[in-house]
N, C-alpha and C positions, 0 to 999 in steps of 0.2 A: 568213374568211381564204382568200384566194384562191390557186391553188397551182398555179404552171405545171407539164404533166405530163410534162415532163422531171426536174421537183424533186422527191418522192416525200414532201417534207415543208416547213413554214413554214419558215424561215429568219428569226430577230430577233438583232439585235443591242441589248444593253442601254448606255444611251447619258444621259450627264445635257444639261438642255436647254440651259444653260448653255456645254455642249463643240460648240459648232457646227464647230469645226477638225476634231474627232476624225470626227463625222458626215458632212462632206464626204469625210475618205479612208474611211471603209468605203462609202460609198455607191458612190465609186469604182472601189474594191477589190470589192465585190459585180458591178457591173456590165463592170469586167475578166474576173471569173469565170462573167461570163454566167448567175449566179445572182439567181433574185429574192427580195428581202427587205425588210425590213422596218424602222424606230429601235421602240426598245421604251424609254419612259421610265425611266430611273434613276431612284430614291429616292434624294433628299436628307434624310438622318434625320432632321436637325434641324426640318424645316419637316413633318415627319407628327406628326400629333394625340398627345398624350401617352394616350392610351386605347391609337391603334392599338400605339404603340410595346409598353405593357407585355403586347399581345397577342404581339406578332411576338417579343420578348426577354426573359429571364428571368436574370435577376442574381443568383437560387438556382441554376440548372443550370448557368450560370458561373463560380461559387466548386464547384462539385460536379465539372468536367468540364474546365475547362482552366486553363491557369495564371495567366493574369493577364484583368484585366474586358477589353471589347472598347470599341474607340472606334466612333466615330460612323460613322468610313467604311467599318469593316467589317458593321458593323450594316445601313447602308443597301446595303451589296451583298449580305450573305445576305438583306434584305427585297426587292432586285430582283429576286433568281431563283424566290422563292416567287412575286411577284405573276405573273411568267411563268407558272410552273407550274400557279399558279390557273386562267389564262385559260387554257392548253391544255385543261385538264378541263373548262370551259365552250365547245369547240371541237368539231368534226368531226375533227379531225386523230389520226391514230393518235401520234402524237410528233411534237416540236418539235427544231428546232435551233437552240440558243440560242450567241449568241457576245458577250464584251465586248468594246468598243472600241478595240482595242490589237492585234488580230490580223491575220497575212498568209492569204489561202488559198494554199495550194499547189496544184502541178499535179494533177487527181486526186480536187480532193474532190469534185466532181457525184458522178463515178464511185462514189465511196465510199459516199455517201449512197444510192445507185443500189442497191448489194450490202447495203447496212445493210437498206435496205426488201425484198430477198428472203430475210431470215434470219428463223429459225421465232421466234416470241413470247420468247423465254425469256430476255432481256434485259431491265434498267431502264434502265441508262445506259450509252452510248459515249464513251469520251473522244477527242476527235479533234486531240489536243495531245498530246504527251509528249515525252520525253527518251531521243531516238535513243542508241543502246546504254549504256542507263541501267538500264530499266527492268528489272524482276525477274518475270521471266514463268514463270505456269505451265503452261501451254499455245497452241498460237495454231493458228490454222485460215485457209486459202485463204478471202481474200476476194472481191479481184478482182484481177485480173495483180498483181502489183506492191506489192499491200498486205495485211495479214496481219491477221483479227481475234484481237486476245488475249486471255488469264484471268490477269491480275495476281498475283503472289503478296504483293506490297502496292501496290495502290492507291497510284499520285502525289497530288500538292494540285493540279495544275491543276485552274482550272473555266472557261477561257477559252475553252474551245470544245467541245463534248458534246453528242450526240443524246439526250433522254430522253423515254421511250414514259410511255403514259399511267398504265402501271401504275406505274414509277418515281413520277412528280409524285406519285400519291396516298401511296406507301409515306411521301417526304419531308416531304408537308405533315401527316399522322396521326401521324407522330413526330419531325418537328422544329420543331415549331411549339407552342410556345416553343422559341428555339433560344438557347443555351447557350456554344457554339464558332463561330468561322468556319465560314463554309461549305464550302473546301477538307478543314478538319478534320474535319467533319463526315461527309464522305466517305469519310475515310481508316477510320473506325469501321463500316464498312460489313455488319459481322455483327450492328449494335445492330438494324436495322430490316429486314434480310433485303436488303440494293442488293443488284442483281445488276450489276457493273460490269464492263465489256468497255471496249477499244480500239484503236487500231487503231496498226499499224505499217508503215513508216515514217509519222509523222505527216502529214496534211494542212493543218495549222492552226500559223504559226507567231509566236512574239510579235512586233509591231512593235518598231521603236527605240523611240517613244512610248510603251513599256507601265514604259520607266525610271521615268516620272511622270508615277504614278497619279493619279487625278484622284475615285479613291475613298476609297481606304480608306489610312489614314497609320497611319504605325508611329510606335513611342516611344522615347523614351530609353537609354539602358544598363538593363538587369536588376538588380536586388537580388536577394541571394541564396536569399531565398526564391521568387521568382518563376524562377531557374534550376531549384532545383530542382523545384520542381511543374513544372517542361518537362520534367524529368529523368523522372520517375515516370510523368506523360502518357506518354512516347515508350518506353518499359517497357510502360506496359498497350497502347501499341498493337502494340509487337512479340509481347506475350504473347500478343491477340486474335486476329491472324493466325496465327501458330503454332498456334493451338487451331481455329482455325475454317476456316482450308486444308483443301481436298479433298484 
């Protein structure tokens, strides 16, 4: 993986081969930002081997851990980001910058990634998307002019655009593999496997019009009430685990 040394890390976007629309504007969008990167294959669940599948997903930690089973297109987007993750660990790269196909860069992000790569180790993940006077922060630190790294007091669901070092990929694949929950949610549980999660503000990374319709992962019908409330009690133990596991 070849890595211009103005870029300080790879750059992939995950992309299915099928979306050649989506592929021409990041390719676009990469090369307006004067960054180099990469298409990173999508998983199409349905067409991966029924072995790998019941490796990558567990239909026990499913019924154990979130409220309703997962469809196919969230399945094949938590299996995109592990195969990422795989290949960084088989890499030179100290961390990857993974993005889905739906994202704008904004002014700023080389820059970003620039200050990400002279901060000391003690990071797993950057999120490099969030929600401008949203978020609930517990502290933040000078990045570079203009942009601020933060400490979460909860963790957002994005995962549309995020730096993760190599130590992150392994914490992820040793304990979410089998995984159980989306992977936004997965994240949000971030004291189960030790994430160390930062981000950064104002965002650099923002969602396209196109990310209306996803090309991944489909939602369902209205809720029964039983699936309310197991969201209900999910969204309880996750306010409990941050409550208890905040510095």
């Amino acid at each position: 993986m070849a890595v211009m040394t103005s870029c300080p890390y790879p750059v992939w976007y995950i992309n299915l081969e099928r979306d050649a629309e989506r592929r021409e504007r990041m390719d676009a969008e990469l090369a307006r930002a004067d960054i180099p990167g990469e298409r990173f294959d999508a998983v199409w669940w349905a067409l991966l081997d029924p072995t790998i599948q019941d490796q990558l997903y567990s239909a026990r930690l499913n019924a154990q851990q979130y409220y309703q089973p997962l469809v196919n297109g969230e399945k094949g987007c938590y299996a995109s980001h592990i195969f990422a993750w795989r290949k960084l660990l088989n890499s030179d790269a100290p961390a990857l910058v993974v993005l889905e196909d739906d994202v704008s860069l904004e002014p700023g992000f080389l820059q970003v990634l620039q200050g990400i790569a002279r901060l000391p180790q003690n990071w797993d993940m950057i999120k490099l998307m969030g929600r401008p006077g949203r978020e609930k922060v517990r502290s933040r630190q000078d990045l570079i002019p203009g942009h601020d790294l933060i400490r979460y007091s909860r963790v957002p669901s994005f995962t549309a655009a995020y730096v993760i070092s190599k130590s992150g990929a392994q914490k992820m694949l040793q304990t979410r593999v089998p995984f159980g929950r989306p992977i936004d949610i997965d994240l949000r549980f971030w004291w189960e496997n030790g994430m160390r999660i930062a981000g950064i503000h104002p965002p650099v990374v923002t969602l396209d019009d196109i990310s209306q319709a996803s090309s991944i992962a489909g939602r369902r019908n209205e809720a029964s009430f039983r699936t309310r409330w197991r969201k209900l009690c999910m969204k309880l133990a996750l306010s409990w685990g941050n409550a208890r596991h905040s510095e």
